[in-house]
C-alpha positions as CSV (number, residue, x, y, z in Angstrom):
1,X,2.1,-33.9,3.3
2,X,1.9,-31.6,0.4
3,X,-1.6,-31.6,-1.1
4,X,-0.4,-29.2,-3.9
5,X,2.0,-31.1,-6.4
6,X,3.4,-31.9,-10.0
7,X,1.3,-34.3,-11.4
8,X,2.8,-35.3,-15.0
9,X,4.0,-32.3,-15.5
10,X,1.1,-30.4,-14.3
11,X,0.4,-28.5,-10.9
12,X,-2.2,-30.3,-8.8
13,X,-4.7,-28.9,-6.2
14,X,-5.0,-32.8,-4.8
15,X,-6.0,-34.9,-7.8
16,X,-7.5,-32.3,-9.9
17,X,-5.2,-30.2,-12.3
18,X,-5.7,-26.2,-11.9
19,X,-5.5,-26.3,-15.5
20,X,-9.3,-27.9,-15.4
21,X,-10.0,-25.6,-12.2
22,X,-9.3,-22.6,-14.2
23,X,-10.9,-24.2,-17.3
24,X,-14.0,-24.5,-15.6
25,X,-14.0,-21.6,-12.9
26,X,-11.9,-18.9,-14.9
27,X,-9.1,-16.8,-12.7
28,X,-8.2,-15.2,-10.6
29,X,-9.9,-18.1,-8.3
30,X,-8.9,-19.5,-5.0
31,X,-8.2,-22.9,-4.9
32,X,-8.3,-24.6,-1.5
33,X,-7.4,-28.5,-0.2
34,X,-9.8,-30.1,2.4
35,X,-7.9,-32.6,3.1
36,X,-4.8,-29.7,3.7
37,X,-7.2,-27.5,6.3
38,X,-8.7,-30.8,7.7
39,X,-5.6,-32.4,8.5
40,X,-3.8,-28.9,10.1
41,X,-6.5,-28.7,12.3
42,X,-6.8,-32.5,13.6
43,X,-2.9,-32.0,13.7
44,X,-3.6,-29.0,16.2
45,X,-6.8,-31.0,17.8
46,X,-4.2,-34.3,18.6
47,X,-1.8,-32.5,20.2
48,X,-4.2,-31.1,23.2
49,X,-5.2,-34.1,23.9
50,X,-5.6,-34.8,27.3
51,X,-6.3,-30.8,28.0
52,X,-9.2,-29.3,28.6
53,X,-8.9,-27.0,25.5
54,X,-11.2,-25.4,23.2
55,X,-9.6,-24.3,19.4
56,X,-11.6,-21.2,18.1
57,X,-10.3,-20.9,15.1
58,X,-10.2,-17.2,14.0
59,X,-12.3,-16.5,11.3
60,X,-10.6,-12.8,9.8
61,X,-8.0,-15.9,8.4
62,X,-10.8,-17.3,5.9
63,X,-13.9,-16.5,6.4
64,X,-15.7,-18.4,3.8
65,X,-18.4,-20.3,5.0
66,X,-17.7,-23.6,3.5
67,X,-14.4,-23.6,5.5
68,X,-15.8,-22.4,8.2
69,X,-18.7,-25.8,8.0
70,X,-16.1,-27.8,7.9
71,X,-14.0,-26.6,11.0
72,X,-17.2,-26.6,12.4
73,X,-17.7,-30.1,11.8
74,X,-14.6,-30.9,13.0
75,X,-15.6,-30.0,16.8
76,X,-14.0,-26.0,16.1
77,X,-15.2,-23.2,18.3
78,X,-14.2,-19.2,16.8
79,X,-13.0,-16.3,17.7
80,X,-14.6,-13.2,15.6
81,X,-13.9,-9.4,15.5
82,X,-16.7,-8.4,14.2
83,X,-21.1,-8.6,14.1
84,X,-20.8,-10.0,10.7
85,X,-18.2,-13.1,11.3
86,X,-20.6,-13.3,14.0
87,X,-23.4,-14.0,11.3
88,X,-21.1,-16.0,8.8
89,X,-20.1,-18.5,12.1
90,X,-23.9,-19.3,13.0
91,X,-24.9,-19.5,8.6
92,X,-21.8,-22.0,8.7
93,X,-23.3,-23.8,11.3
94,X,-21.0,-23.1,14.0
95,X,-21.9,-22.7,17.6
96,X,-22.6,-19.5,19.5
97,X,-21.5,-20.9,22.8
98,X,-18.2,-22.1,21.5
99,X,-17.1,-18.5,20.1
100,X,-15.4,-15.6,22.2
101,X,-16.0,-12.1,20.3
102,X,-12.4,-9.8,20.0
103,X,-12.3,-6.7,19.1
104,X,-11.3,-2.9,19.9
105,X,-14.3,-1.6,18.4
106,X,-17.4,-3.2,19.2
107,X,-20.6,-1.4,18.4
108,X,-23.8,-1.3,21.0
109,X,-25.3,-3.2,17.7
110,X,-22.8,-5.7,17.4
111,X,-23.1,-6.3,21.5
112,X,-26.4,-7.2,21.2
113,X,-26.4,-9.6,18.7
114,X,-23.8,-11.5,20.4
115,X,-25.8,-11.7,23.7
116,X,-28.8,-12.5,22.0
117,X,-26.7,-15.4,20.2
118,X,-25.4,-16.4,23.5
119,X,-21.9,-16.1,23.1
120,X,-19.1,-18.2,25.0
121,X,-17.1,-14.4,26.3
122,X,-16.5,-11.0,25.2
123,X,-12.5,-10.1,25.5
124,X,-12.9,-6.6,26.4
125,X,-10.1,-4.6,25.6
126,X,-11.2,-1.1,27.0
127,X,-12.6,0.3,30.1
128,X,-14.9,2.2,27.8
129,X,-15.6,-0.9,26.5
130,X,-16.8,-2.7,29.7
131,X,-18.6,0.1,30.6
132,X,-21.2,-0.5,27.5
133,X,-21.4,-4.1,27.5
134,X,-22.5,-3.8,31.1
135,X,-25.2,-1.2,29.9
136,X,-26.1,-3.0,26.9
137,X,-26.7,-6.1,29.1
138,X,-28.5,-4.1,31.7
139,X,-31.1,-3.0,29.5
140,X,-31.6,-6.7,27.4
141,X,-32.0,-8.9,31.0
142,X,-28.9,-10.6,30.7
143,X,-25.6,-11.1,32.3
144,X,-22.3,-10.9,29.7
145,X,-19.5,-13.3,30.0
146,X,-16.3,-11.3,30.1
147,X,-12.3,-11.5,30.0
148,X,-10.1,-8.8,29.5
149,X,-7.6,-8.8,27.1
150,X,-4.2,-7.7,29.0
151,X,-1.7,-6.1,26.8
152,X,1.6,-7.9,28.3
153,X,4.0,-5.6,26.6
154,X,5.7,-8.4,25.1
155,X,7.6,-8.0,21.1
156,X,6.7,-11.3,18.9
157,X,9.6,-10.4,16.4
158,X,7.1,-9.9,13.5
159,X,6.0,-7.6,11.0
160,X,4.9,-4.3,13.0
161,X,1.7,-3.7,11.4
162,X,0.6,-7.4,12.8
163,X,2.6,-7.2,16.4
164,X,-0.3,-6.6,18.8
165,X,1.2,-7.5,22.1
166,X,3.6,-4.3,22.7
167,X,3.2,-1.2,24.9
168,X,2.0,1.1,22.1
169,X,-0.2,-1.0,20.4
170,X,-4.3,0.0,20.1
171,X,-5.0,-3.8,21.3
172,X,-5.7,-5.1,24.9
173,X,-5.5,-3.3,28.5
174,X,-2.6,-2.0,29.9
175,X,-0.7,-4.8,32.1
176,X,-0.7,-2.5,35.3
177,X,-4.0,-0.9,34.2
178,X,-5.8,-4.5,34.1
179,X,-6.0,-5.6,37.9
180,X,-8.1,-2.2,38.6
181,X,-10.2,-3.1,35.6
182,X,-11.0,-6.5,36.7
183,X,-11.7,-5.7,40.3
184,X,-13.9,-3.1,38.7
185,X,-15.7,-5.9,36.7
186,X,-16.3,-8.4,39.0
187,X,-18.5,-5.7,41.2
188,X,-20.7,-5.4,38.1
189,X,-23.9,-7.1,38.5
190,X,-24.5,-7.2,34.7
191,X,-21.1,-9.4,33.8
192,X,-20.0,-12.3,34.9
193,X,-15.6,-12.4,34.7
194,X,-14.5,-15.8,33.5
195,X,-11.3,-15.2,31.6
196,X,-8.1,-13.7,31.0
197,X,-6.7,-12.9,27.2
198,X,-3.6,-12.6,25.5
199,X,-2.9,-12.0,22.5
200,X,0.8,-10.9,21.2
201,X,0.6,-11.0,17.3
202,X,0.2,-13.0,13.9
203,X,3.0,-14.7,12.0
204,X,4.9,-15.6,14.7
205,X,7.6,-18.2,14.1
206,X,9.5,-18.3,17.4
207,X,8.2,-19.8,20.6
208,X,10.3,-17.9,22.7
209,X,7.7,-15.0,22.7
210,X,4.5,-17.0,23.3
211,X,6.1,-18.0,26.5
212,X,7.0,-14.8,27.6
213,X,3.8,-13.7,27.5
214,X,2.4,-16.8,29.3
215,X,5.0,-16.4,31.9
216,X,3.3,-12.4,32.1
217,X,-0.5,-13.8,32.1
218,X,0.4,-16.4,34.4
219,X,1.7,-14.0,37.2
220,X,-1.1,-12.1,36.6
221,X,-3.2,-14.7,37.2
222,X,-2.2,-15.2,40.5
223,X,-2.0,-11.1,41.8
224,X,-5.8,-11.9,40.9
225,X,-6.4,-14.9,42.7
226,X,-5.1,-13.3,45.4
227,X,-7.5,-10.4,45.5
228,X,-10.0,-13.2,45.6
229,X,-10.8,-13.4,41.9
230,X,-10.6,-17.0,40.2
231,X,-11.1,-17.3,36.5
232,X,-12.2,-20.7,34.3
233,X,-10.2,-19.8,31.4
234,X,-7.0,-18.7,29.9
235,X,-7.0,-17.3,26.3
236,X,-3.5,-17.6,24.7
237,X,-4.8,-16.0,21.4
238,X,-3.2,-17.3,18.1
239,X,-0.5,-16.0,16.0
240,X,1.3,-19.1,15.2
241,X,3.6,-18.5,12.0
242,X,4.0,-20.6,8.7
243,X,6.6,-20.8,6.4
244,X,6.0,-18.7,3.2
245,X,9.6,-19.0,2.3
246,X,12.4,-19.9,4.7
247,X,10.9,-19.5,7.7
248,X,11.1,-22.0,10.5
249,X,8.3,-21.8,12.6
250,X,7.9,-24.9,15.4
251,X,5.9,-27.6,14.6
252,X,2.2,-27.0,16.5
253,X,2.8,-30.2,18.8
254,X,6.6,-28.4,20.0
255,X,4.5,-25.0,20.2
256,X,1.7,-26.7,22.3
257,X,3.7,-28.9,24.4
258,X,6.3,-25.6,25.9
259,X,2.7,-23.6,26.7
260,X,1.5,-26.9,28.3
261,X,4.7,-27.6,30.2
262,X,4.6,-24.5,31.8
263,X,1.2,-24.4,32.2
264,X,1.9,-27.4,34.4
265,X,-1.6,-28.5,35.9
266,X,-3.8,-25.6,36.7
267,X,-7.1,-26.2,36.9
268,X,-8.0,-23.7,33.9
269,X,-9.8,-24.6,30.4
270,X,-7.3,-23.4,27.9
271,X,-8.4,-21.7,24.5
272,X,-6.4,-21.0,21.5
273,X,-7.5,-18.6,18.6
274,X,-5.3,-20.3,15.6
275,X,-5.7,-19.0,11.9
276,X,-3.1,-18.6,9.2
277,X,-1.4,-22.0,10.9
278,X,-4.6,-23.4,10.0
279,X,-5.2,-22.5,7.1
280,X,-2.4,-20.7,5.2
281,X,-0.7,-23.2,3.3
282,X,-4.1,-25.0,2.2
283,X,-5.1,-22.6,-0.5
284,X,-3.4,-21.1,-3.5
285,X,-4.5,-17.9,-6.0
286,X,-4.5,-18.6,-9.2
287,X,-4.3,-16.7,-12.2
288,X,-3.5,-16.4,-15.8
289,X,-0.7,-14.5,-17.4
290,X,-2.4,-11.7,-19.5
291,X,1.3,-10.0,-20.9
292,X,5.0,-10.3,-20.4
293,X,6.4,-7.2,-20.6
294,X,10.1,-6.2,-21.4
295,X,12.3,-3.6,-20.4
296,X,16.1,-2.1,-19.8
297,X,15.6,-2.2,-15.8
298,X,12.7,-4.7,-15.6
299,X,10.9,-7.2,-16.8
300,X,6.9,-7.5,-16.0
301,X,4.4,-10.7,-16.2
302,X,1.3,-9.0,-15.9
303,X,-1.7,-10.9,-15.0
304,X,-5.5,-10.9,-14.3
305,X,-5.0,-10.8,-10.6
306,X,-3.8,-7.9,-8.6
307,X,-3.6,-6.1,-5.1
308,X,-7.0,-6.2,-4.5
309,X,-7.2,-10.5,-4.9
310,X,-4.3,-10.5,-3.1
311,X,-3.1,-7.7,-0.7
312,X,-0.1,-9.3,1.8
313,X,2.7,-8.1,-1.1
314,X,1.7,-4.7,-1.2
315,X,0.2,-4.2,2.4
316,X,3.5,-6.2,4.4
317,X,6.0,-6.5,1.7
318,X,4.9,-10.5,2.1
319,X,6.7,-12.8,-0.1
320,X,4.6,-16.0,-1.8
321,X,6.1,-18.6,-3.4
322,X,5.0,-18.4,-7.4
323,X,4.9,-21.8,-9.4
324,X,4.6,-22.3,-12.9
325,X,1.3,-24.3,-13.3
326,X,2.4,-26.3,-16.3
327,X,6.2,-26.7,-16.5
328,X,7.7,-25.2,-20.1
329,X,11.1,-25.9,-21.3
330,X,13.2,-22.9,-21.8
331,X,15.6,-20.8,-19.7
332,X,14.1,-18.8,-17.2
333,X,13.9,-14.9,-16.7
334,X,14.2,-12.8,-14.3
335,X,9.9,-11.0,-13.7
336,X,7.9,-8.9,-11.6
337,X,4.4,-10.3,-11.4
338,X,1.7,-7.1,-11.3
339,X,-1.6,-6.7,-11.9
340,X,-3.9,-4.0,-14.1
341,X,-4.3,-2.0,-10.8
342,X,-3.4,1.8,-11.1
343,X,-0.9,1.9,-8.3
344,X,3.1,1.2,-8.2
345,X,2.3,-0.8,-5.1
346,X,0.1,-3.4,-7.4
347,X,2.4,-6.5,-7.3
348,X,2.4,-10.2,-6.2
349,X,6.3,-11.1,-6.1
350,X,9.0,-8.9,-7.4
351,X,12.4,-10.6,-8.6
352,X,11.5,-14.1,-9.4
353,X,13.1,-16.6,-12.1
354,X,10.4,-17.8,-14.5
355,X,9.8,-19.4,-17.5
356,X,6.8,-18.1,-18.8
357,X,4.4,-17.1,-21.8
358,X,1.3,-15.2,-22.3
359,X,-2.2,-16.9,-21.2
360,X,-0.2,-19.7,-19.2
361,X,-1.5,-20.3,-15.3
362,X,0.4,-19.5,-12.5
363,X,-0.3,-20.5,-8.6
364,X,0.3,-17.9,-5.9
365,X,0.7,-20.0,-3.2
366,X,0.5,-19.9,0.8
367,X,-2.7,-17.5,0.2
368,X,-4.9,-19.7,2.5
369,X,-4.8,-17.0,5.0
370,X,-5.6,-13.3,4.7
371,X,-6.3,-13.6,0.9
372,X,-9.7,-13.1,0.3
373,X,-10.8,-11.8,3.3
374,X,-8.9,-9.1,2.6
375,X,-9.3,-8.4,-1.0
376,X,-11.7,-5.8,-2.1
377,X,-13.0,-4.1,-5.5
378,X,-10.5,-1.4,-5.9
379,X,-10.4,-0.4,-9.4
380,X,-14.2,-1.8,-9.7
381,X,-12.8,-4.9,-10.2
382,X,-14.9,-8.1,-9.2
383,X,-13.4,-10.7,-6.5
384,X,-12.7,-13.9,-7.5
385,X,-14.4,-17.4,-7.1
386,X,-13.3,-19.4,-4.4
387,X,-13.0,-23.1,-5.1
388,X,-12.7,-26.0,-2.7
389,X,-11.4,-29.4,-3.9
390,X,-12.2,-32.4,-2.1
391,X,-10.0,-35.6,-3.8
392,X,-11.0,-36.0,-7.1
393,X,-13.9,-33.3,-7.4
394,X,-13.5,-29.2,-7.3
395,X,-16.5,-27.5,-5.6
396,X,-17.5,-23.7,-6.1
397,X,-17.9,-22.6,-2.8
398,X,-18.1,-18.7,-3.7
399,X,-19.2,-17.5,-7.2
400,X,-17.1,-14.9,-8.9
401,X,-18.4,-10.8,-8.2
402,X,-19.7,-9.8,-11.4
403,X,-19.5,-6.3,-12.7
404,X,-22.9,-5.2,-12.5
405,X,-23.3,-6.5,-8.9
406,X,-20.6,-3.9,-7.9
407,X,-23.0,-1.3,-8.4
408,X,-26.3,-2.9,-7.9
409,X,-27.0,-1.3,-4.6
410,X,-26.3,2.3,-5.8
411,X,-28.4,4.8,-7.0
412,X,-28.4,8.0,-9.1
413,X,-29.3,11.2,-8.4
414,X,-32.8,12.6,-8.9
């Protein structure tokens, strides 16, 4: 079901025109369908059924706290990399016990909060790392749920900067440095092991690899069970791909079912950590076309958002589909789309046949999913609104930065 369509003529975040969206809201803004991120995750929720499973979604995707209510609602547990997605979970009203906190880097500050918060594991990916959450929990009273995050060496046939399951990467343990570390862990009074994680990559759209790594985690499993150690869960991470262009990832039921099948019927709750398949394709950037600009090797639609909306193009060379928000007669033209940032990298699709005029709206779409969360104020430029649109009605769920807030908290020398 597409919940971004032509409606006479005119481009359609479900009923409501982003012509009034941007009318109302101004651009850039992100536009996002609830129905679109309520009906990928039931879609992923239907198709555990019958397993002991809990989804934490992974909140780095979108991080907004409005989507995160509703995924919350929903019955979603998270997975967070960081204190503050920490503090943006339990302000969205999502549940402490029902997220596991990632990370390579977590701080003594960031530890503590989480115990406080009680939550459901840390996935530990250092033995520097164990060492101070069993020192941090020592010196609060408490005992810290733990799995280790193994590194099982396995290549997820993505883009390098987001393969995180291979031999040289900075995430997870070692495969044959992990049984050590977990024999080590268990002896610790101050943790309490109750998992294994794994965690091979984002934008995956092959199964093949997710299997692999099972198959790796799996054997692992049982060289620990026979040193006596028995876990209660298995974390299979996220990293499910969506199609941007022509990619062909598998449905989320065909993913699910292969991990299931060979999962066969262990006795072990089963957490996933999905993101962009959640929410990628339910929200779109949109933005207004400030120039066109002509010339003998290129032509240029220049427009009010750039890099720093929107970094996937110039960060991963990403490609995003670019539509036309109200269709215009005419033959097309070959464009770049760039923004007013100072940098040759500042672009949002490079090559793409348009027809197009100054001051009309065009939808970035696919930008769900590491849009926002990623943007930043490069140039001093203010972020954009976010917008979500439920049916007939658009809600402002973030307002847009405003130039004077970008320098509020600084101060000048005496």
């Amino acid at each position: 079901m597409n919940f971004f369509s032509y409606q006479d003529g005119t481009l359609c975040a479900e009923r409501v025109p982003l012509v009034e969206i941007a009318e109302r809201f101004g651009t850039p803004s992100y536009v996002y369908s609830r129905a679109a991120l309520e009906l990928a995750y039931r879609e992923f929720d239907q198709a555990c059924t019958g397993r002991d499973v809990l989804i934490c979604y992974s909140v780095k995707a979108n991080s907004n706290l409005a989507v995160l209510n509703l995924l919350a609602r929903l019955g979603s547990g998270f997975d967070i990399v960081s204190g503050g997605e920490l503090a943006r979970v339990l302000a969205a009203g999502g549940s402490a016990a029902k997220t596991v906190f990632s990370g390579v880097g977590k701080s003594e500050a960031e530890m503590r909060h989480a115990l406080e918060a009680g939550v459901l594991c840390f996935n530990v990916e250092s033995e520097g790392e164990l060492a101070r959450l069993a020192a941090v929990a020592q010196s609060m009273g408490k005992i810290a749920p733990v799995s280790l995050r193994i590194n099982p060496d396995v290549d997820p046939k993505t883009h390098p900067y987001v393969a995180t399951g291979l031999r040289e990467s900075k995430f997870g343990i070692a495969y044959d440095a992990a049984l050590p570390l977990y024999r080590k862990a268990v002896k610790l009074p101050e943790l309490r092991v109750i998992g294994i994680d794994v965690h091979i990559g984002s934008q995956i759209t092959d199964v093949e690899p997710f299997v692999a790594a099972l198959e790796k985690v799996l054997e692992f499993v049982d060289a620990l069970g026979a040193t006596g150690v028995h876990l209660e869960h298995l974390d299979l991470g996220g990293g499910l791909g969506i199609r941007y262009r022509d990619e062909a990832p598998p449905a989320v039921k065909d993913y699910l079912e292969r991990l299931f099948q060979r999962l066969g019927k262990r006795e072990l709750r089963i957490l996933f950590e999905p993101g962009r398949s959640l929410v990628g394709n339910t929200g779109l950037l949109l933005t207004r076309v400030e120039y066109l600009k002509h010339g003998r090797a290129k032509n240029f639609v220049v427009t009010d958002a750039a890099m720093n909306d929107l970094l996937r193009p110039a960060l991963y060379d990403a490609w995003h589909e670019v539509l036309t928000v109200t269709r215009r007669n005419g033959p097309a033209q070959r464009y770049d789309i760039v923004g007013p940032v100072c940098e040759s990298a500042d672009f949002l699709a490079r090559g793409r046949e348009l027809t197009v005029a100054a001051g009309d709206l065009l939808a970035i779409m696919s930008a769900g999913a590491y849009g926002m969360t990623m943007s930043s104020n490069y140039n001093s430029r203010p972020r954009p609104a976010e917008v979500i649109v439920d049916g007939k009605t658009p809600h402002l769920v973030r307002d847009r930065e405003n130039t004077e807030g970008l320098f509020a908290s600084e101060r000048l020398l005496p």
